[in-house]
Each structure stands twice: as structure tokens, then as C-alpha cells.
mmCIF file as Biopython writes it, N, C-alpha, C and O atoms, coordinates in Angstrom:
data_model
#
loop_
_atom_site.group_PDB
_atom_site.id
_atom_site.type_symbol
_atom_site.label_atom_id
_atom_site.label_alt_id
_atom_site.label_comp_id
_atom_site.label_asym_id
_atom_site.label_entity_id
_atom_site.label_seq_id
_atom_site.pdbx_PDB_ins_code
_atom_site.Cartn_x
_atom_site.Cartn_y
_atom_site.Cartn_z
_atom_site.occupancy
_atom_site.B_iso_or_equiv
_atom_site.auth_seq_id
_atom_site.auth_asym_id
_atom_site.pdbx_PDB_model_num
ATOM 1   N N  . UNK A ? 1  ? 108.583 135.014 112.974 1.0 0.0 1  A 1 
ATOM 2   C CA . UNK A ? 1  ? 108.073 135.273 111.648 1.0 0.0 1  A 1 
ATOM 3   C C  . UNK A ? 1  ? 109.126 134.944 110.590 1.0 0.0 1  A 1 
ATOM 4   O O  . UNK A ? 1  ? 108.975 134.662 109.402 1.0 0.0 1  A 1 
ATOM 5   N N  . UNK A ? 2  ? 110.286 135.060 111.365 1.0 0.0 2  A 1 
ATOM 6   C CA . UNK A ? 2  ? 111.539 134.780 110.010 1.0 0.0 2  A 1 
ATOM 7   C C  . UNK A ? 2  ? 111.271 133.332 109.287 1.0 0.0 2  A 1 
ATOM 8   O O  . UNK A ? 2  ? 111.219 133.078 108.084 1.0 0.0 2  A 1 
ATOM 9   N N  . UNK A ? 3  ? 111.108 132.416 110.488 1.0 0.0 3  A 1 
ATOM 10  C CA . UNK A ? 3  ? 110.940 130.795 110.428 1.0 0.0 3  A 1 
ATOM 11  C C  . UNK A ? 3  ? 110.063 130.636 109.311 1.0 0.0 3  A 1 
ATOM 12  O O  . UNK A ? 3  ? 110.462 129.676 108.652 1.0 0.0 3  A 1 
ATOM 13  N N  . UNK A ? 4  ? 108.864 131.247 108.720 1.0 0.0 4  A 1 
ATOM 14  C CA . UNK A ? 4  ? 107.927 131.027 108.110 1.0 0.0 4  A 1 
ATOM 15  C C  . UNK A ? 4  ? 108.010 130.441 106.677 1.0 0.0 4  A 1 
ATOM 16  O O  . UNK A ? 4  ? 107.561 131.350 105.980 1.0 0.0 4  A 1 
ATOM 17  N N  . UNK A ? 5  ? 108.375 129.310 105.786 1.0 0.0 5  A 1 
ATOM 18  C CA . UNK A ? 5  ? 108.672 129.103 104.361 1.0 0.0 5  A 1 
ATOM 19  C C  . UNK A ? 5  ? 107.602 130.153 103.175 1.0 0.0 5  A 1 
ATOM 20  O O  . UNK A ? 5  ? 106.526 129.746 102.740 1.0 0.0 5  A 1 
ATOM 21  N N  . UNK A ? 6  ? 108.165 131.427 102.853 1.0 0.0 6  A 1 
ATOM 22  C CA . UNK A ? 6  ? 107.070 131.581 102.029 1.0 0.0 6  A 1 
ATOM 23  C C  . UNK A ? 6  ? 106.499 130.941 100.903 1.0 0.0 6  A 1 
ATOM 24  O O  . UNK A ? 6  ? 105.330 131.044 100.531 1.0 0.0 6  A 1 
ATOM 25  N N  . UNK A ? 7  ? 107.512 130.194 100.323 1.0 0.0 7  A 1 
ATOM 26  C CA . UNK A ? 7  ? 106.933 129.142 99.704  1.0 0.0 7  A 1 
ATOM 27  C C  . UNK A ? 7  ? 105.967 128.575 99.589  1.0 0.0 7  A 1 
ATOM 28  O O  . UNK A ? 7  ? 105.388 128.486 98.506  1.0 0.0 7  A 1 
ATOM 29  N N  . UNK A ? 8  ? 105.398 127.865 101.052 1.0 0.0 8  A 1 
ATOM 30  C CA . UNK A ? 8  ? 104.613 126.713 101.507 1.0 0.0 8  A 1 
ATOM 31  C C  . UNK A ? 8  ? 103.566 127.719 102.508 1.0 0.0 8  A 1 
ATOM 32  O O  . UNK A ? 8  ? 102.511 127.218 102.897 1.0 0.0 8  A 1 
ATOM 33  N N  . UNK A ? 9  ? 103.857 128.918 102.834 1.0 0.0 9  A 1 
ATOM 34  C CA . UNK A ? 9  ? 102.840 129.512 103.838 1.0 0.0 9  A 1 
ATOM 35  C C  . UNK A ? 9  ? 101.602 129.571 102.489 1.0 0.0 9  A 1 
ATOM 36  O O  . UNK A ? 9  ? 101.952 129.907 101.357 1.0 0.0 9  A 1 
ATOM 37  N N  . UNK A ? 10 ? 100.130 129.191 102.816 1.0 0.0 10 A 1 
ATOM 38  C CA . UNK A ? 10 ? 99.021  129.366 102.354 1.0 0.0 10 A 1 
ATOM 39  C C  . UNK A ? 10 ? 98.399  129.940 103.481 1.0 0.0 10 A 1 
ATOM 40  O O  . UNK A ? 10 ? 98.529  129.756 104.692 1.0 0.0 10 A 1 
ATOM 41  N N  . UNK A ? 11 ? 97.480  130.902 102.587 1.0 0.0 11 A 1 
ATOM 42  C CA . UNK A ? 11 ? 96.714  131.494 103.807 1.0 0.0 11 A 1 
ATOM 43  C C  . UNK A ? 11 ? 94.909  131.587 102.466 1.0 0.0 11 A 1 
ATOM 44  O O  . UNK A ? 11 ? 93.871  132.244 102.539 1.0 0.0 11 A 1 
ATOM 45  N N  . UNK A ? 12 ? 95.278  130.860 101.748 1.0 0.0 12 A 1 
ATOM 46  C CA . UNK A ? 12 ? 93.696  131.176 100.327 1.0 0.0 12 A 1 
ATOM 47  C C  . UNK A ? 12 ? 93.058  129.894 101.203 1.0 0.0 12 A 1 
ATOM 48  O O  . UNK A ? 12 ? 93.567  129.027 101.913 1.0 0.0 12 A 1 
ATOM 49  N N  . UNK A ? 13 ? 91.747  130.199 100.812 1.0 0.0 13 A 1 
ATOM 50  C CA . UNK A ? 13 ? 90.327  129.791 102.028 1.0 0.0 13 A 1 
ATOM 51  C C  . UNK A ? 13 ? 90.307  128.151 100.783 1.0 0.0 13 A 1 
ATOM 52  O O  . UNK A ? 13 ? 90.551  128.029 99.583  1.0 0.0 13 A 1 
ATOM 53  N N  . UNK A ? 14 ? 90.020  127.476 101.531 1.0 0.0 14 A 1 
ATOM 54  C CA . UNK A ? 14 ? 89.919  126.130 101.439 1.0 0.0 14 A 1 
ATOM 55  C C  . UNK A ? 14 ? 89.338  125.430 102.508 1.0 0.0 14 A 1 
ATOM 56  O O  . UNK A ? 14 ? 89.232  126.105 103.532 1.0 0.0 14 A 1 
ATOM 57  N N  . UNK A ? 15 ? 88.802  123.905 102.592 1.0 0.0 15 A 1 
ATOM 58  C CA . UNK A ? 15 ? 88.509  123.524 103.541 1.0 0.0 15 A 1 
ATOM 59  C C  . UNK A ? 15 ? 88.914  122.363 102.999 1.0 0.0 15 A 1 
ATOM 60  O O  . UNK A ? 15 ? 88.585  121.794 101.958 1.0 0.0 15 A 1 
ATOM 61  N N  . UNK A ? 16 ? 90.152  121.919 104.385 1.0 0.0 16 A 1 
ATOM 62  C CA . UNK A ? 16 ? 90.839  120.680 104.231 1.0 0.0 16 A 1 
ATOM 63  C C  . UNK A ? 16 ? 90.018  119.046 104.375 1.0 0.0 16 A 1 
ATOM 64  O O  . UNK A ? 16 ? 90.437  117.902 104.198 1.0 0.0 16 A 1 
ATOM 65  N N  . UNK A ? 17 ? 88.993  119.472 104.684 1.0 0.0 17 A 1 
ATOM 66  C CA . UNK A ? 17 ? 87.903  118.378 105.138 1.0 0.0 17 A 1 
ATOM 67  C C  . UNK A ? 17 ? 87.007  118.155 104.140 1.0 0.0 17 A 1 
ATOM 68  O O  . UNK A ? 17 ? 86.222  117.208 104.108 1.0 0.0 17 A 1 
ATOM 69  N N  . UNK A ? 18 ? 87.115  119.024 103.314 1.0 0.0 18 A 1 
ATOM 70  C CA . UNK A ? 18 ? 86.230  118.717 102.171 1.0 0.0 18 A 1 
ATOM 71  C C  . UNK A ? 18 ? 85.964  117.210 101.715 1.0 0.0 18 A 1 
ATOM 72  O O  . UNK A ? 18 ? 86.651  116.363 102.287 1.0 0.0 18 A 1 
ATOM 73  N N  . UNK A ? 19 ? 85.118  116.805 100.824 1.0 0.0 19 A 1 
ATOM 74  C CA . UNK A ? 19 ? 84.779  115.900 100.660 1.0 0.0 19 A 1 
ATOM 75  C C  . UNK A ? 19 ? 84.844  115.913 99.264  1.0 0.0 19 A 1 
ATOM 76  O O  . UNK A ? 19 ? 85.633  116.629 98.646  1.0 0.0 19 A 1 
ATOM 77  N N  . UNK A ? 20 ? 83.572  114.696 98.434  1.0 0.0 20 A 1 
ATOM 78  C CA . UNK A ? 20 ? 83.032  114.708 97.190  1.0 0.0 20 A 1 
ATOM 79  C C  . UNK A ? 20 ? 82.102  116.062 97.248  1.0 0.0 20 A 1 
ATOM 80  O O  . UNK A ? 20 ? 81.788  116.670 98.272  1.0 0.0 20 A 1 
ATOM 81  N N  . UNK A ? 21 ? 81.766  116.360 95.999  1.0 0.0 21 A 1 
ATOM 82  C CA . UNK A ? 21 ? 80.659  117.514 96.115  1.0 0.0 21 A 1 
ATOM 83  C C  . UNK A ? 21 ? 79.134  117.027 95.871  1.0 0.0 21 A 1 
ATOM 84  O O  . UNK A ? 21 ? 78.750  116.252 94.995  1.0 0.0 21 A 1 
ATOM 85  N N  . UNK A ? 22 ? 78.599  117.473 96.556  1.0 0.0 22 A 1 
ATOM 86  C CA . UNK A ? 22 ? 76.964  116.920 96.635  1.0 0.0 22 A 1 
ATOM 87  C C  . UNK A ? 22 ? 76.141  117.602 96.022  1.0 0.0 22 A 1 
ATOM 88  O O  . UNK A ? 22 ? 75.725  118.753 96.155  1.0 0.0 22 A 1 
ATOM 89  N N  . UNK A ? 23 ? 75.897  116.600 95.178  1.0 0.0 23 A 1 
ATOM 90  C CA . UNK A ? 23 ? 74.945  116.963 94.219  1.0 0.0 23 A 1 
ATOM 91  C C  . UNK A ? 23 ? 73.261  116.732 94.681  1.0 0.0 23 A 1 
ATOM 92  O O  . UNK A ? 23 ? 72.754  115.688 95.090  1.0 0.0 23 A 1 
ATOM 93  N N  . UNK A ? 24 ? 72.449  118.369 94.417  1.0 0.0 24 A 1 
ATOM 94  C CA . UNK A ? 24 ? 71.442  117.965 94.886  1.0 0.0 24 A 1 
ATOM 95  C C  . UNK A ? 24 ? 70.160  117.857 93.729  1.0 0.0 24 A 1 
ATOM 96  O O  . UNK A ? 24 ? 70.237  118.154 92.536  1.0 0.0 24 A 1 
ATOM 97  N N  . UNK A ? 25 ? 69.133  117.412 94.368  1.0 0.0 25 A 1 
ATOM 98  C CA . UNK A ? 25 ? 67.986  116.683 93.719  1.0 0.0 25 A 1 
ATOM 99  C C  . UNK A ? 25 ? 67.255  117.768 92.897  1.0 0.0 25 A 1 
ATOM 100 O O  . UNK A ? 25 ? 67.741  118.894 93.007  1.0 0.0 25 A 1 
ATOM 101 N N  . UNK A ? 26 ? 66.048  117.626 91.999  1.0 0.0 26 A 1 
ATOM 102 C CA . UNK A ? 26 ? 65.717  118.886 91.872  1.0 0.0 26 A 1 
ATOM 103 C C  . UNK A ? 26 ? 64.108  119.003 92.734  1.0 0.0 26 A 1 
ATOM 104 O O  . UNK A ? 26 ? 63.827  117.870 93.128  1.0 0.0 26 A 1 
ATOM 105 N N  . UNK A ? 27 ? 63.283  119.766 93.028  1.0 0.0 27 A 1 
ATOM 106 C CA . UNK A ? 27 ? 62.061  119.574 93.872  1.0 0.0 27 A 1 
ATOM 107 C C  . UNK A ? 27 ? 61.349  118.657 93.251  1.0 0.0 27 A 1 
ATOM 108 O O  . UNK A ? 27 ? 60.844  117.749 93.911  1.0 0.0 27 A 1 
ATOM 109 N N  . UNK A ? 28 ? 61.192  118.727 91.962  1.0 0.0 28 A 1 
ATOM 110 C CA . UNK A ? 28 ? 60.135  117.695 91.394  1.0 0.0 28 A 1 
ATOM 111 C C  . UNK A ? 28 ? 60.496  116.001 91.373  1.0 0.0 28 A 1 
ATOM 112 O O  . UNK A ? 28 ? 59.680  115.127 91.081  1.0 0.0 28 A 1 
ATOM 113 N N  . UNK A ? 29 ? 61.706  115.814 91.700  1.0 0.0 29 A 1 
ATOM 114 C CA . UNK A ? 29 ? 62.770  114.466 91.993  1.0 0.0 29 A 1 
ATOM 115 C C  . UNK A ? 29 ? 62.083  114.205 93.359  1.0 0.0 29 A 1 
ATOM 116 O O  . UNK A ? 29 ? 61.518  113.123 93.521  1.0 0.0 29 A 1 
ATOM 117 N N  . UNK A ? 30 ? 62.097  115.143 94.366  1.0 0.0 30 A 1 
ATOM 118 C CA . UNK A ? 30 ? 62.182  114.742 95.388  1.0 0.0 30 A 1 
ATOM 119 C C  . UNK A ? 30 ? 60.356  114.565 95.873  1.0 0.0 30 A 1 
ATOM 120 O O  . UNK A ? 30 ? 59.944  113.692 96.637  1.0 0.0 30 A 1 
ATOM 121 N N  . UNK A ? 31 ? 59.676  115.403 95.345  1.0 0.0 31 A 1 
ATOM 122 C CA . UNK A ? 31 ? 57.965  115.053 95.240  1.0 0.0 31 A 1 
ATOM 123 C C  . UNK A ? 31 ? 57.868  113.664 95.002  1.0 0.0 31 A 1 
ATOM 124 O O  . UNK A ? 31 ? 57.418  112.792 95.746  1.0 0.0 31 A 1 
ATOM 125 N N  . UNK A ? 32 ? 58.493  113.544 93.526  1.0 0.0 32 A 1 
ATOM 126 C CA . UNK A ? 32 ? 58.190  112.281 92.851  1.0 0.0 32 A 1 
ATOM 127 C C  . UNK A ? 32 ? 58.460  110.849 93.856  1.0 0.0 32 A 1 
ATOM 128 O O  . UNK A ? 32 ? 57.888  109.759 93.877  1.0 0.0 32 A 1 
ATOM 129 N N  . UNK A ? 33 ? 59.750  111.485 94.760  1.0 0.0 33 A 1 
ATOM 130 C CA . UNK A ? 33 ? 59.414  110.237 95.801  1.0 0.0 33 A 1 
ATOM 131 C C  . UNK A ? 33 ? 59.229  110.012 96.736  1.0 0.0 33 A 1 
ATOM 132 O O  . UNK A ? 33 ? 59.585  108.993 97.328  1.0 0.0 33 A 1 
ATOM 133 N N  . UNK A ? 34 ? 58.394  111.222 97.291  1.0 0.0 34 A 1 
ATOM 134 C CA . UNK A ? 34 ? 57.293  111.344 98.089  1.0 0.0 34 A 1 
ATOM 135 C C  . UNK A ? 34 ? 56.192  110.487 98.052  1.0 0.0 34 A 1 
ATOM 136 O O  . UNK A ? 34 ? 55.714  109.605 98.765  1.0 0.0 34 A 1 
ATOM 137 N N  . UNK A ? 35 ? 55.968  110.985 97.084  1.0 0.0 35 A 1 
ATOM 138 C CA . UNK A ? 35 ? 54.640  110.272 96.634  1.0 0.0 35 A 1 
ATOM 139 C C  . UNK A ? 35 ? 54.822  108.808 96.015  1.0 0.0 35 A 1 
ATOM 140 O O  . UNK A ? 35 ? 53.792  108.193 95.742  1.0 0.0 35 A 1 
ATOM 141 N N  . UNK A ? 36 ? 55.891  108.292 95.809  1.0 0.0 36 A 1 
ATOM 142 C CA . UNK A ? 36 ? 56.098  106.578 95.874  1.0 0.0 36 A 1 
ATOM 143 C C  . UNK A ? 36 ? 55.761  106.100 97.367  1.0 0.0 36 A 1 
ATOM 144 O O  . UNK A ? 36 ? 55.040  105.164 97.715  1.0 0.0 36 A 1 
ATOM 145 N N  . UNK A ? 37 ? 56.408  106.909 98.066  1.0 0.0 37 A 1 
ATOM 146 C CA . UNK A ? 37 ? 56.790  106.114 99.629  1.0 0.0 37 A 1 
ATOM 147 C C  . UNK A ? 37 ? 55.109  106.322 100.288 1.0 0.0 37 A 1 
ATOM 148 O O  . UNK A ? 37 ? 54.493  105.477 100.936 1.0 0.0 37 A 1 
ATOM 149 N N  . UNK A ? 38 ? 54.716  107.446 99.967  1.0 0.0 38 A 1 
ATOM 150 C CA . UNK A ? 38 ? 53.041  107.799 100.313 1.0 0.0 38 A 1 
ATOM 151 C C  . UNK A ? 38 ? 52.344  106.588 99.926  1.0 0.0 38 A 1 
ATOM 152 O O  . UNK A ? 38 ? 51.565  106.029 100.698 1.0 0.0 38 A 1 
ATOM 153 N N  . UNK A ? 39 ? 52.603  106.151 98.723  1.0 0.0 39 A 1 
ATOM 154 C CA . UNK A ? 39 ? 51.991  105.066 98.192  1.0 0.0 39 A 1 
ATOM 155 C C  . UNK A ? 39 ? 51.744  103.444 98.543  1.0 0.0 39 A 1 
ATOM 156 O O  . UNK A ? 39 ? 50.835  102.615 98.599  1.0 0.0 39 A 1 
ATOM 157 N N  . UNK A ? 40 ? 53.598  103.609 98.796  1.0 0.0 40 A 1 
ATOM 158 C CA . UNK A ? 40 ? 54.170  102.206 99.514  1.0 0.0 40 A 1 
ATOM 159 C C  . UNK A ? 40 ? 53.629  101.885 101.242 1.0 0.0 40 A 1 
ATOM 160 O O  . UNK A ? 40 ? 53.650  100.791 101.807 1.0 0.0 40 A 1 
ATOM 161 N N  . UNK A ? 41 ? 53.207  103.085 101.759 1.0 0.0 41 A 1 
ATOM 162 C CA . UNK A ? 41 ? 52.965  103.013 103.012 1.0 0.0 41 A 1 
ATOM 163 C C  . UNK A ? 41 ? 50.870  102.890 102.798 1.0 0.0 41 A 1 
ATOM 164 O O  . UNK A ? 41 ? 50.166  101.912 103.050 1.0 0.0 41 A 1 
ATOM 165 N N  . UNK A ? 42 ? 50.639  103.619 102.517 1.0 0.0 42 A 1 
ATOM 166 C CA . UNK A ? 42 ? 49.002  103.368 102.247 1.0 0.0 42 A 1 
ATOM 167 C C  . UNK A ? 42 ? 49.178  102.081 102.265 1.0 0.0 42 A 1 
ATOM 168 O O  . UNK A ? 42 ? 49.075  101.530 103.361 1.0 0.0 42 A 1 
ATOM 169 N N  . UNK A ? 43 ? 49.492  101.255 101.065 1.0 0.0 43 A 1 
ATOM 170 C CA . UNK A ? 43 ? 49.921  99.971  100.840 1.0 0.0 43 A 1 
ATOM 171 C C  . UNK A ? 43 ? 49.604  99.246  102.267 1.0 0.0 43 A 1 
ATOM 172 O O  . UNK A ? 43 ? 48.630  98.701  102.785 1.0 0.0 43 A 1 
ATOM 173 N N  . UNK A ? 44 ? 50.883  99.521  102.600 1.0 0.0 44 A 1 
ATOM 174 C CA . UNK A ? 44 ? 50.979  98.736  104.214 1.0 0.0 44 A 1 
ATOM 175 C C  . UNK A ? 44 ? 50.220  98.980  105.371 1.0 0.0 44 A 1 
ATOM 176 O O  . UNK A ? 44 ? 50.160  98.182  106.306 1.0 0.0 44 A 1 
ATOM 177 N N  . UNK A ? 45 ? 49.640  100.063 105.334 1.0 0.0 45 A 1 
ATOM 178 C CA . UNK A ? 45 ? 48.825  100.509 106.189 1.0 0.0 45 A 1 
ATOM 179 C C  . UNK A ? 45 ? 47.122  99.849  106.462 1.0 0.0 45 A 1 
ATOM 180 O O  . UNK A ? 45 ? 46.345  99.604  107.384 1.0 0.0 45 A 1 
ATOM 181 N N  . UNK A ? 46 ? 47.250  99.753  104.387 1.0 0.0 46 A 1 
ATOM 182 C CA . UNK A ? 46 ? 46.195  98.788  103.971 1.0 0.0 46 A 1 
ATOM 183 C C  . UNK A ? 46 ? 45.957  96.867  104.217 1.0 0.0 46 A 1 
ATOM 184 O O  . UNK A ? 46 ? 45.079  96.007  104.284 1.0 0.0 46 A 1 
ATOM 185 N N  . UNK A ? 47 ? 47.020  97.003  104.259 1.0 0.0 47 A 1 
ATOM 186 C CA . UNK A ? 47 ? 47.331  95.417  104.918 1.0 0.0 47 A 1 
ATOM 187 C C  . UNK A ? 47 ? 47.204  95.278  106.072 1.0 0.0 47 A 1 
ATOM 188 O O  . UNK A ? 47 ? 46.691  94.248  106.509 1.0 0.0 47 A 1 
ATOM 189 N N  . UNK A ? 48 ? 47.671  96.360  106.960 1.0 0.0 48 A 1 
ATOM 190 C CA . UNK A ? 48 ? 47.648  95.974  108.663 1.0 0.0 48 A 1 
ATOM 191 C C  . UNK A ? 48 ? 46.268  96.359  108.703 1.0 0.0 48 A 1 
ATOM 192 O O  . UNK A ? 48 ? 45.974  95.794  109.756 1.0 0.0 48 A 1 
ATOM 193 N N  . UNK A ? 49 ? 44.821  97.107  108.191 1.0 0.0 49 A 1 
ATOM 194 C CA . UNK A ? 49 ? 44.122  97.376  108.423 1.0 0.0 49 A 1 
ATOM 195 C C  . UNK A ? 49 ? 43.067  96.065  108.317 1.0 0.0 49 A 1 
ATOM 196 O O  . UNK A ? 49 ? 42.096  95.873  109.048 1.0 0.0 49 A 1 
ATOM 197 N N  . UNK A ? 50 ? 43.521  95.226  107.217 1.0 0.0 50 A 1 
ATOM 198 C CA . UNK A ? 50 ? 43.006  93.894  107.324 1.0 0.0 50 A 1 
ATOM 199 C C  . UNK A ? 50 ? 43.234  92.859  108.458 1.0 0.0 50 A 1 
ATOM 200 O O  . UNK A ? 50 ? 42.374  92.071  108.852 1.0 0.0 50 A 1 
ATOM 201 N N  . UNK A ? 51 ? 44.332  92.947  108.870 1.0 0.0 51 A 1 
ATOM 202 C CA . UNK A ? 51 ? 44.471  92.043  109.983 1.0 0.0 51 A 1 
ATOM 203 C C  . UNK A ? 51 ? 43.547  92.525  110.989 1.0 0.0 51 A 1 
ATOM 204 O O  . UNK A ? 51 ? 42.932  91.589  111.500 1.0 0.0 51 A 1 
ATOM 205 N N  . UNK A ? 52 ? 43.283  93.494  111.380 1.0 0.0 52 A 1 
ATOM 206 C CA . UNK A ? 52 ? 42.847  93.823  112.640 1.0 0.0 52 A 1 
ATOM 207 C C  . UNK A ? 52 ? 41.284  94.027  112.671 1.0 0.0 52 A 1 
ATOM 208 O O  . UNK A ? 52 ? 40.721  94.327  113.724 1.0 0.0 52 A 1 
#
């Protein structure tokens, strides 16, 4: 325990792995592109329904 630099000993909560911070969407962001991709796929769904 003598060895210890008090200096440099940290013991406050951090996480060394941290990253950028992530920013999230709000629900109505994430509906909104729901319902694009709902759209985009009907779409395609509508096309393969012609081929066949």
C-alpha cells in the first residue's frame, strides 16, 4: 500500500472505453421512417407481384 502514488491513484467511476455519446432519435423520427421503408417495400413487393 506504501507503493501507491496518491497523486495518480483514481478510484471516481468512469469508463475508460467510452466512446462518442449517442445521441438518440425522438419516437416520432423513428415512425417517420418506418413508414418510408413500409412504403419503399410495398413498392417492391408491388413490382415482384407483377412479375409473377
Amino acid at each position: 500500500a506504501k507503493s501507491i502514488d496518491k497523486a495518480t491513484f483514481d478510484l471516481s467511476v468512469k469508463n475508460p472505453n467510452g466512446g462518442a455519446e449517442i445521441t438518440h432519435r425522438s419516437p416520432q423520427e423513428i415512425m417517420d421512417e418506418i413508414a418510408v421503408l413500409d412504403a419503399e417495400s410495398a413498392e417492391v413487393l408491388a413490382g415482384i407481384k407483377k412479375l409473377i
